[in-house]
ROFIFI-638854 format. One record per residue (C-alpha): residue in three letters; y, z, x. Coordinates in steps of 0.001 Angstrom, whole numbers, plus 500000, padded with zeros to 6 digits. Layout:
ROFIFI-638854
ALAYZX
...
***
This chain:
ROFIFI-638854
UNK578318608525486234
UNK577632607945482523
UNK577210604708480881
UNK580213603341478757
UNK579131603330475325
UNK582651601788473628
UNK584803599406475530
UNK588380597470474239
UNK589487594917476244
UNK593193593769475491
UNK593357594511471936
UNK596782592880470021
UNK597636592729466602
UNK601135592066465261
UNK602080591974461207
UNK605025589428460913
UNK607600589905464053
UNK606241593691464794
UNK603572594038467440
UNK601935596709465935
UNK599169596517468993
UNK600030595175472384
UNK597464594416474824
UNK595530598064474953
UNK592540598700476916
UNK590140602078477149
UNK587017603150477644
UNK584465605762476538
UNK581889606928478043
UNK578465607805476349
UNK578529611214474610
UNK582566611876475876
UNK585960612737473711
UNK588441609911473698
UNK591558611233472317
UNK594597608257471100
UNK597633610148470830
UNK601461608886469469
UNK603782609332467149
UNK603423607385463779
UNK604238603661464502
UNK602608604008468087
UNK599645601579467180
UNK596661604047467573
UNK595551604122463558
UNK595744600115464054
UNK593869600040467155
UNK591347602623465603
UNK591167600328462345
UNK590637597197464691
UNK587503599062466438
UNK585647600072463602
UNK586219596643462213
UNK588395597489459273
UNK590668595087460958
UNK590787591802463001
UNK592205591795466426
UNK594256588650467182
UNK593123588855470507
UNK591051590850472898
UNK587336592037472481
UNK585309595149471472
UNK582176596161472932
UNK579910598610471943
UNK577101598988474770
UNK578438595957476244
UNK577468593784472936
UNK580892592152471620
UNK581032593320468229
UNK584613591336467521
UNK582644588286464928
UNK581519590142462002
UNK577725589168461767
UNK576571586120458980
UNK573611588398457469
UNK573319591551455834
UNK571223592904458271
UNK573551591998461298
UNK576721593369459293
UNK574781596559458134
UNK573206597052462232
UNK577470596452463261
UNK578353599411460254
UNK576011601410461920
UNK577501601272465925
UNK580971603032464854
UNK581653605144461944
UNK584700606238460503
UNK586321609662459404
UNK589972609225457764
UNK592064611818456995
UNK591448612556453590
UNK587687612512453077
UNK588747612569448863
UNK589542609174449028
UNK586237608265450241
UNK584531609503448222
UNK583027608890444515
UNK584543611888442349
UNK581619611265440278
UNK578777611217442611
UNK577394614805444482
UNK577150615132447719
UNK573258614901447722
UNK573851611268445842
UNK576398610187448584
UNK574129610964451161
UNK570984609399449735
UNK573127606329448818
UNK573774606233452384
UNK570546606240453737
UNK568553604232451106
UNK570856601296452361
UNK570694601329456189
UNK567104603472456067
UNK565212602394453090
UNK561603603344454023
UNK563014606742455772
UNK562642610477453970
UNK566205610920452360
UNK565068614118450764
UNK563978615871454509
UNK567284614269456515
UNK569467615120453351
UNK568744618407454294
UNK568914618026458081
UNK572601616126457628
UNK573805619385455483
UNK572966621943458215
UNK574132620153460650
UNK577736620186459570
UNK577150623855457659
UNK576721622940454339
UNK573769624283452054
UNK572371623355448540
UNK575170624704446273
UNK576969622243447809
UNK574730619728447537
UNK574906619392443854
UNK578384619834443634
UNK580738617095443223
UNK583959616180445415
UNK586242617884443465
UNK584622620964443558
UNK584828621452447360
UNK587590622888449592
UNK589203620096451674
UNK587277621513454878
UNK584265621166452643
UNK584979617728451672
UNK585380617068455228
UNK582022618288456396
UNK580971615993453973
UNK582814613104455552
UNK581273613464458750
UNK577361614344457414
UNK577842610816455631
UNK579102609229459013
UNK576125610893461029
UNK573449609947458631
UNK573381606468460276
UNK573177607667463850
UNK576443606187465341
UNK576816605443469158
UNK580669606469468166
UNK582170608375465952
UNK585875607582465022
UNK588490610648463575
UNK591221609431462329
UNK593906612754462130
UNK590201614195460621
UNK592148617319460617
UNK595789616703460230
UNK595514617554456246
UNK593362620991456608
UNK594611624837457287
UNK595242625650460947
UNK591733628507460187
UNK590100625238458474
UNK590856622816461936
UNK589765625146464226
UNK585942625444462217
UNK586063621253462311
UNK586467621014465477
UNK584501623847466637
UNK581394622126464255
UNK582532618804466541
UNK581940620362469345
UNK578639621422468311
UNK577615618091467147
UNK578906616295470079
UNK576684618778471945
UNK573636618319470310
UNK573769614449469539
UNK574867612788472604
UNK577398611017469698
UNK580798609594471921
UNK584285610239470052
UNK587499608522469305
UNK590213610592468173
UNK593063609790466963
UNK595879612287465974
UNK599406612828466589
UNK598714616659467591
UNK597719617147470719
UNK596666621121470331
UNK594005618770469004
UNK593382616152471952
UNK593394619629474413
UNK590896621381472535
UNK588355618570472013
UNK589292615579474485
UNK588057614318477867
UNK590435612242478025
UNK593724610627476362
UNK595733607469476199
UNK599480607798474838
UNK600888604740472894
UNK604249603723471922
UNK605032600879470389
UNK601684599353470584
UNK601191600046473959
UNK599556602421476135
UNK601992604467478516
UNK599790606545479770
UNK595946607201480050
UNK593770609720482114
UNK591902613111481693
UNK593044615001479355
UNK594436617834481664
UNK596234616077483890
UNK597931614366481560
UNK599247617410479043
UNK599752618904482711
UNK601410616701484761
UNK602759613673482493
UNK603719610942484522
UNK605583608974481546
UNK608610610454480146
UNK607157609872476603
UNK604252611892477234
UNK606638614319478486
UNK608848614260475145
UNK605889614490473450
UNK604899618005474954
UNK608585619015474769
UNK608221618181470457
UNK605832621046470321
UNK607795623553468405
UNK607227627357470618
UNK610565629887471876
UNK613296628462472525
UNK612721624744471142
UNK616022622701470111
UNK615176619975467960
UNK618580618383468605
UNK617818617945471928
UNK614523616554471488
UNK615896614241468883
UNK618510612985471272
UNK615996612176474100
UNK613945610195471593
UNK617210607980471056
UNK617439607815474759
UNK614046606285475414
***
């Protein structure tokens, strides 16, 4: 049985009156696909946010190899060895990153502040095969790129500091249906080579099929429903999970309907 590498342990957070995360639990295994799946409003970009440490839980704890990584660390080097446990990809990798600075620059920028005595120029190169990307693009600026491009970027900058987890935030929500499928094949292949554990979080779950282990389902800040992946998309147990399937659009799909057991829930 493998080790668990990422652990939450009754995560809440609530802005105002709204309890935008209500006591959720998971856990992920070393080198497995952890898929959080809900509408928007469910909690899971919240609870994502709260594990990287973008946000503060008000309760509950986060463990990374069973070290509690809920207290930001007092020095630089404690905060910077905390960055380097979970890394984040958002949605739109533009945002991200400097329009100004090539992708060789973000890289090296990267490394020269959690490896400063490492060889950039040597794992530049390494990070930009890895996710398929070659020197043209290297000296090219953000702009320049295709949004898969930009992505691939994204992830080579969240690699370079050899995360135990890697977090996707709807990673592919914004791309082409051709440009998703490339991702998450190049996840896949990552995944496979590094050992790296994954947290995704999406609202598609074509997505949390192709590239999951397993899934919890929020709503409302809650989980409703957690287990492997293929039982659950299989045999939902929760009739929100099964709504969920049934909002897939494919022959014969009546929107109406689905709209009307939504109101019903």
């Amino acid at each position: 049985m493998k080790k668990t590498v990422l652990e939450a342990v009754g995560l809440r957070r609530a802005y105002a009156s709204v309890q935008a995360v209500d006591n959720v639990s998971f856990r992920l295994a070393e080198g497995g696909s952890l898929g959080i799946v809900g509408e928007s409003g469910s909690g899971k970009t919240t609870t994502a946010r709260i594990v990287v440490g973008l946000e503060r839980a008000d309760s509950g704890r986060v463990f990374v190899h069973r070290r509690d990584r809920t207290d930001r660390g007092r020095g630089r080097a404690q905060r910077l060895a905390r960055a380097r446990e979970v890394q984040m990809v958002f949605q739109d990798p533009y945002l991200s990153l400097d329009p100004r600075t090539t992708v060789e620059a973000v890289l090296r920028e990267t490394l020269a502040l959690h490896f400063p005595k490492a060889d950039h120029a040597g794992r530049i190169t390494e990070l930009l095969d890895r996710v398929g990307l070659g020197r043209r693009e290297a000296g090219a600026l953000p702009g320049q790129l295709s949004g898969g491009q930009r992505q691939r970027v994204a992830i080579a900058r969240a690699l370079a500091v050899e995360p135990a987890v890697l977090v996707l935030d709807e990673a592919v929500a914004a791309l082409d249906v051709s440009v998703q499928a490339q991702i998450l094949n190049l996840l896949s292949e990552i995944r496979e080579r590094t050992g790296i554990a994954y947290l995704f979080i999406t609202h598609d779950l074509g997505v949390v099929r192709c590239v999951t282990d397993d899934v919890i389902v929020m709503r409302h800040g809650k989980v409703v429903e957690s287990g492997p992946t293929g039982r659950v998309l299989e045999t939902p147990e929760h009739p929100y999970t099964r709504l969920l399937l049934e909002s897939v659009p494919r022959p014969g799909w009546d929107p109406k309907r689905i709209a009307a057991a939504r109101r019903e829930l």
